[in-house]
C-alpha positions as CSV (number, residue, x, y, z in Angstrom):
1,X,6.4,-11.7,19.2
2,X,9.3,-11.2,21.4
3,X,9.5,-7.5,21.9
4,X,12.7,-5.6,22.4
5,X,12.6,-3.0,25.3
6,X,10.6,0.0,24.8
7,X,13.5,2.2,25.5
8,X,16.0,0.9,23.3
9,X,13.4,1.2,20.1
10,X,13.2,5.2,20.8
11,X,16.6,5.4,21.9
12,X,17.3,4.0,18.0
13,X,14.1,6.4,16.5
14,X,14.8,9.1,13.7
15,X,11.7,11.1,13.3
16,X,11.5,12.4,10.1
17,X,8.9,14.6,7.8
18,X,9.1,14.5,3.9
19,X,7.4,17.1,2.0
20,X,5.3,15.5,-0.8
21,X,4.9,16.6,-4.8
22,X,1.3,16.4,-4.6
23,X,-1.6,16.1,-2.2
24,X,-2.0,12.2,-1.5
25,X,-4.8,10.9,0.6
26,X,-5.4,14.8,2.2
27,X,-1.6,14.8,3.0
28,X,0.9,17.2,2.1
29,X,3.3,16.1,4.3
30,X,3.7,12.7,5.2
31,X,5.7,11.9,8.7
32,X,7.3,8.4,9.4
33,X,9.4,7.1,12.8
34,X,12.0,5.1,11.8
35,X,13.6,2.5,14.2
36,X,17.8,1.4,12.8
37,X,17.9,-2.3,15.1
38,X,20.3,-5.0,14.9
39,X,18.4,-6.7,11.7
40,X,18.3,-3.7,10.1
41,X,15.7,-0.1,9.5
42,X,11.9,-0.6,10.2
43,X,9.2,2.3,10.0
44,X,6.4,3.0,12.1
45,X,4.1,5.6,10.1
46,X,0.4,5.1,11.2
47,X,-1.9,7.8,9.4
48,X,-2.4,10.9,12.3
49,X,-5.7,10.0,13.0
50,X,-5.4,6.2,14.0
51,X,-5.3,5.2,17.6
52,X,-3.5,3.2,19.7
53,X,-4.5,-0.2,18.9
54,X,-4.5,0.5,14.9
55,X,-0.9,1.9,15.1
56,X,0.0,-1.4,17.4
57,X,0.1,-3.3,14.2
58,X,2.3,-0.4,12.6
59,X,4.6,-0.9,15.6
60,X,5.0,-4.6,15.1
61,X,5.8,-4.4,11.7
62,X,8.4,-2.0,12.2
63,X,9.8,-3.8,15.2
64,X,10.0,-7.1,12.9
65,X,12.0,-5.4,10.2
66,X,14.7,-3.9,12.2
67,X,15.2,-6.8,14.9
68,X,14.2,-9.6,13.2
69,X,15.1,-9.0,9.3
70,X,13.1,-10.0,6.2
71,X,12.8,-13.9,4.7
72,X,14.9,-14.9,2.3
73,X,13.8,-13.4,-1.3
74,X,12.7,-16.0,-4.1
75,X,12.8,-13.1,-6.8
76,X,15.5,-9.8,-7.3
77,X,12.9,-8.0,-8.9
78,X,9.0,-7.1,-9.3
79,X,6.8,-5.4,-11.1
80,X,4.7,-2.3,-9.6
81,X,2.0,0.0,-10.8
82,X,1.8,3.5,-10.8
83,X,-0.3,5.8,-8.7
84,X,-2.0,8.8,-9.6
85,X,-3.4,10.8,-7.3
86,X,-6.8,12.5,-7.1
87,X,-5.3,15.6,-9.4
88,X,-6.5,17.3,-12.0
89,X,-6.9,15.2,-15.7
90,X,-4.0,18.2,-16.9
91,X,-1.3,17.2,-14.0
92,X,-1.7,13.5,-14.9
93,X,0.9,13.3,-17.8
94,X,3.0,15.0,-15.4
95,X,2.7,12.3,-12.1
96,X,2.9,9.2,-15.2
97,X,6.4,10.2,-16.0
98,X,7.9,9.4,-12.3
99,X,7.1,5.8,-13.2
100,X,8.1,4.9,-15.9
101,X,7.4,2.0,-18.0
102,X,4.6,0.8,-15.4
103,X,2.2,-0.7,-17.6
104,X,-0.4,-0.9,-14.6
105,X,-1.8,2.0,-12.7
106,X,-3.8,2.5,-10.2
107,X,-6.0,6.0,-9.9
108,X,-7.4,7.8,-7.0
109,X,-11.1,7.9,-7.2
110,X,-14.3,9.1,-5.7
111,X,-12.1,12.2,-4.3
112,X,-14.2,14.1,-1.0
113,X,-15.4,17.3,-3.2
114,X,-14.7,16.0,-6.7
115,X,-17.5,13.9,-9.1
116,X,-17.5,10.8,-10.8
117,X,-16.9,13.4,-14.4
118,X,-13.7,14.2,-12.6
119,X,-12.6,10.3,-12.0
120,X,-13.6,9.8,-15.6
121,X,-11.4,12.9,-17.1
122,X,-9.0,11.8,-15.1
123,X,-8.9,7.7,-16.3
124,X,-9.3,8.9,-19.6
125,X,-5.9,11.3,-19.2
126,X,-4.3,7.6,-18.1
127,X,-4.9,6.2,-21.2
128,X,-4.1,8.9,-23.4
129,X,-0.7,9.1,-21.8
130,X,-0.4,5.7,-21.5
131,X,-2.2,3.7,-24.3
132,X,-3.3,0.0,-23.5
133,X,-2.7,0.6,-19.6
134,X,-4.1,-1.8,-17.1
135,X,-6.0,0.2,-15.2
136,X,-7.0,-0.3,-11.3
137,X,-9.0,2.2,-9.5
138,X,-9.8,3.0,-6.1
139,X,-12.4,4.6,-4.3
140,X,-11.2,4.0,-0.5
141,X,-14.9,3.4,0.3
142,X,-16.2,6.5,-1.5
143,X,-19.0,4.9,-2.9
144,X,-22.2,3.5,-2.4
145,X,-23.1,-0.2,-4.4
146,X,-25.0,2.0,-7.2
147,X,-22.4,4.6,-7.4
148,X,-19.4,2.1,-7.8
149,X,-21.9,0.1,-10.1
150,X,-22.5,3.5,-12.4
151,X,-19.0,4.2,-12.3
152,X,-17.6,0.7,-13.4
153,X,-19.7,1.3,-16.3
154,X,-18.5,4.7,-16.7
155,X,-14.6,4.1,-16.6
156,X,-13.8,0.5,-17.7
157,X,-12.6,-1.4,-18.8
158,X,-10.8,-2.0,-15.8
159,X,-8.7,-4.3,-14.1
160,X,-10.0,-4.2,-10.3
161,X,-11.9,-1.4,-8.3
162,X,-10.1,-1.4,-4.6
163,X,-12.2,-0.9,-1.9
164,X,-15.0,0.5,-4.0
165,X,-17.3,0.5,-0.7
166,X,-17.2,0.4,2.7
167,X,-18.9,-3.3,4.3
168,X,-17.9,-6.5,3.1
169,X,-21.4,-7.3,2.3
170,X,-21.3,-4.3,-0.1
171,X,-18.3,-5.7,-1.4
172,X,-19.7,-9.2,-2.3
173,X,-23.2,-7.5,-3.9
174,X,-21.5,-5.4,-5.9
175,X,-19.4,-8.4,-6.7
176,X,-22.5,-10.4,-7.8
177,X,-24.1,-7.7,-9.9
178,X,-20.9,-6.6,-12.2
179,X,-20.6,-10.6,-12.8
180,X,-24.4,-10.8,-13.6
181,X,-23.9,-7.6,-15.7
182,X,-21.0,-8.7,-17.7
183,X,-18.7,-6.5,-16.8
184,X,-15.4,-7.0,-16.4
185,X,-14.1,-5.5,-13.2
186,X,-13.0,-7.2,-10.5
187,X,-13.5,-6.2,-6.7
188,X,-10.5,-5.9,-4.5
189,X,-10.3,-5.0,-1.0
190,X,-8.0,-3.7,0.8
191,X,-10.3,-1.6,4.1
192,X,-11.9,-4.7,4.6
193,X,-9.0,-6.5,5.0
194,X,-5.8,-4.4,6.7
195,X,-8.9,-2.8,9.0
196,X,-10.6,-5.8,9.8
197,X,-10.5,-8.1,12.9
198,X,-11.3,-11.1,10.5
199,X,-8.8,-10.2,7.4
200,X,-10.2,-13.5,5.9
201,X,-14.0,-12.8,5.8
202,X,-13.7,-11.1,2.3
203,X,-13.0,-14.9,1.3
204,X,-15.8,-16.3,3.2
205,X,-18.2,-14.2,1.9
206,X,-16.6,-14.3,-1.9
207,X,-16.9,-10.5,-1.5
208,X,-13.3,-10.0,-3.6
209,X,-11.1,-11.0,-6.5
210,X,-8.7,-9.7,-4.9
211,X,-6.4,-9.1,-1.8
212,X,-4.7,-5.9,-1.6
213,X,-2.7,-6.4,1.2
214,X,-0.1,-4.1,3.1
215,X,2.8,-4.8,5.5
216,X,2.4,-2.1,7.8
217,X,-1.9,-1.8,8.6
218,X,-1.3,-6.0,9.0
219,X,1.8,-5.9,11.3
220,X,4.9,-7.1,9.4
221,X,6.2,-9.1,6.2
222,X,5.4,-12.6,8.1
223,X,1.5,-12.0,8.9
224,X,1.6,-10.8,5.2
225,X,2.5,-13.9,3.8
226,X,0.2,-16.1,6.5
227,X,-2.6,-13.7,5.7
228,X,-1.9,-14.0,1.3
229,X,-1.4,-17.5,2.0
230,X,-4.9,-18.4,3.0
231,X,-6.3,-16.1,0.0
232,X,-4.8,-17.5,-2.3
233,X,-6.2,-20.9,-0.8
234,X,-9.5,-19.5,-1.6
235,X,-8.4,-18.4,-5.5
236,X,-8.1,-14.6,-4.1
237,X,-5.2,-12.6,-6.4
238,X,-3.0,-10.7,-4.2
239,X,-1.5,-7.2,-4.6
240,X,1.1,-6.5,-2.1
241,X,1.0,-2.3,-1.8
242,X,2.5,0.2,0.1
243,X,0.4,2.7,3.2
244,X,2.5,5.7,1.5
245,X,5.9,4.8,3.0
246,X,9.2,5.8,3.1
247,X,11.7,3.7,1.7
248,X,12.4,2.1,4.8
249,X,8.5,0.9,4.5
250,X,8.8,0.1,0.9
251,X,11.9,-2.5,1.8
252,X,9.2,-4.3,4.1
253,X,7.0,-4.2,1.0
254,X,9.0,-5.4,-1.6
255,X,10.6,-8.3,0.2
256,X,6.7,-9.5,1.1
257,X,6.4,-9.5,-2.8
258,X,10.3,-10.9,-2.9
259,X,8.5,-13.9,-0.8
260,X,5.5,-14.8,-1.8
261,X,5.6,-18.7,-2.5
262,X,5.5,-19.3,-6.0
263,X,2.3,-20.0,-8.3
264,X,2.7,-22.8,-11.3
265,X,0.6,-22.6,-14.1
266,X,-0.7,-25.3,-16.0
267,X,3.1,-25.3,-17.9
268,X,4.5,-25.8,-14.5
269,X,5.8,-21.6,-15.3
270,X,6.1,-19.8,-12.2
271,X,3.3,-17.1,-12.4
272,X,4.8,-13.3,-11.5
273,X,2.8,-11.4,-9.0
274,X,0.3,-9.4,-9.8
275,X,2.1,-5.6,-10.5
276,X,2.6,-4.2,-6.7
277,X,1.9,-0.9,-5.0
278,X,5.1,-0.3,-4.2
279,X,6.6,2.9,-6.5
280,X,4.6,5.3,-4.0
281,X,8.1,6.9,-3.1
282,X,8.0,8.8,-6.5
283,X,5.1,11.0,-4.7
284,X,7.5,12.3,-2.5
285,X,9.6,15.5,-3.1
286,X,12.5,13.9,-1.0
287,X,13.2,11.1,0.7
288,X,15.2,9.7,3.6
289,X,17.4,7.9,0.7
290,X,17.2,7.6,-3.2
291,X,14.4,5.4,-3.9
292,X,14.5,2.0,-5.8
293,X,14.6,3.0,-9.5
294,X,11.8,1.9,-11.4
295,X,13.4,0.6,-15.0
296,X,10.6,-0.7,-17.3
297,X,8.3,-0.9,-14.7
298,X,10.4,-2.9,-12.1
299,X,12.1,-2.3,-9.3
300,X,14.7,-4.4,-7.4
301,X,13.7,-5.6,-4.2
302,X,17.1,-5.0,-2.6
303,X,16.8,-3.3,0.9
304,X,17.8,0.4,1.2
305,X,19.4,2.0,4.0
306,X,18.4,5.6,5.3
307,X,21.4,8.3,4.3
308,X,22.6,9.7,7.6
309,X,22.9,13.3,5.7
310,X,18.9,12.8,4.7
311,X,17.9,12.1,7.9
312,X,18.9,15.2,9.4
313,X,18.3,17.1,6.6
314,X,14.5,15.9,6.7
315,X,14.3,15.2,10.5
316,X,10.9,16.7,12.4
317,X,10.6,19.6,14.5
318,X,11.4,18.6,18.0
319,X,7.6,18.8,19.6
320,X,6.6,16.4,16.4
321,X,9.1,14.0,17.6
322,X,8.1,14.6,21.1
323,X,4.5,13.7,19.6
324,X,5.9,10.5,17.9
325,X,7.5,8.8,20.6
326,X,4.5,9.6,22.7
327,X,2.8,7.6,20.2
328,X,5.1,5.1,20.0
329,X,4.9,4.2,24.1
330,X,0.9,4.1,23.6
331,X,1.1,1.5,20.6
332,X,3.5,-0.3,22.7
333,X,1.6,-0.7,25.2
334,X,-0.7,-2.2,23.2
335,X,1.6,-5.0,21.9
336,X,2.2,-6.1,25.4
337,X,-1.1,-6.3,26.8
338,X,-2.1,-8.9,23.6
């Protein structure tokens, strides 16, 4: 990757901090560097406590976006799921109606502090408010093999549990077991692939159904595609989802999904993507423009530009910025030692 000089990338950085509706992932606040080049916006929003050579990848992919631009899009629109939190069963009705129409939805499980009775109040306040929703859950490695065993049990059915535990090899023997069982859940991963320094060993392994893959964590829209490419190859699904970005980040998300190579079936129909993690900018109070409206469930996969009012409005304290840039030279330096 050709890399633009570090100076010009901060001298083009907007630091911003968006205040959130509800607690996502321990966050109540969620902070984003965003980087306007010649191709267009990019975001560089690694989570606080990764280090330099995790955020490298974060760096890439935002350097991509905004000097290199997104491929061409095959489709104007996608579907996405909805994401609820790790909230109380009582606030769920409340997070379901900022997406609406999604007929998929993903919930927050295995919650530090909270039981499995709370995941299960919780799924079951989905599909009250939602009847016949496909339902994805994910546990972010919360559980051990007979916990996410006991729990599929306990909430399905189910479309897919993400990342229900930490190791690949957990992955693939809880994998075997729900098939020997009879129960319909599929495992996905997501850990074990955007974390990984082999993303394709969930294939080798068969330890997944299913690819959830995200722009950011893998280092752009084009590794993305290589990466879902050589799933799919090995009859892996693929979810395209966002790492709780801004809509600068969502634009690198939806034009992966705008690009995936299309999928025949057996009546030579192209087969849609599966429903994308992608509506996560309805967990934010503000953001630094007005987010891709979700009608029916789908959302265009235009790009959005930040709103120069917005990103003053919502811009970070000085010494946060200071922090960011820091950050920024570090992950940099990475890139250019590879």
């Amino acid at each position: 990757m050709n890399l633009p000089a570090l100076d010009e990338i901060l001298e083009r950085a907007h630091v911003v901090s968006l205040p959130m509706n509800v607690k996502f992932r321990g966050v109540t606040t969620r902070e984003a560097m965003l980087i306007e080049g010649p191709a267009g916006w990019g975001e560089f929003a690694p989570f606080l406590e990764y280090d330099a050579k995790e955020s490298s990848a974060w760096l890439a992919s935002g350097i991509e976006a905004a000097w290199q631009g997104f491929p061409e899009p095959l489709r104007e629109r996608i579907e996405v799921n909805a994401t609820i939190p790790a909230v109380p069963a009582a606030q769920v009705p409340e997070v379901l109606a900022k997406f609406p129409g999604c007929r998929t939805i993903k919930v927050k499980v295995a919650e530090r502090g909270q039981t499995l009775a709370d995941d299960i109040a919780r799924v079951q306040a989905v599909r009250e408010a939602r009847p016949g929703a496909i339902i994805r859950v994910d546990a972010n490695c919360g559980w051990t093999v007979e916990e996410a065993l006991t729990a599929a049990q306990s909430l399905g059915p189910l479309d897919y549990l993400e990342q229900p535990c930490k190791t690949v090899e957990e992955l693939a023997q809880l994998r075997s077991i729900l098939q020997r069982s009879g129960i319909f859940a599929r495992v996905a991963a997501d850990e074990s692939i955007r974390k990984s320094d082999d993303p394709y060993r969930v294939a080798e392994l068969k330890a997944a159904d299913v690819a959830v893959v995200k722009v950011a964590p893998l280092g752009g829209v084009t590794r993305v595609l290589e990466v879902a490419q050589h799933l799919r190859a090995r009859t892996m699904d693929i979810t395209v989802a966002s790492a709780l970005d801004t809509v600068v980040g969502i634009n690198a998300g939806l034009a992966a999904v705008a690009a995936l190579p299309k999928l025949d079936d057996d009546d030579l129909l192209d087969v849609a993507p599966q429903a994308a993690g992608l509506a996560t900018s309805q967990l934010f109070v503000e953001d630094v423009a007005t987010p891709h409206e979700i009608i029916d469930g789908f959302m265009n996969t235009r790009p959005i530009v930040p709103e120069p009012a917005r990103l003053e409005t919502l811009a970070a304290s000085a010494d946060r910025k200071d922090w960011w840039l820091q950050r920024a030279r570090e992950s940099y330096g990475v890139l250019t030692n590879l």
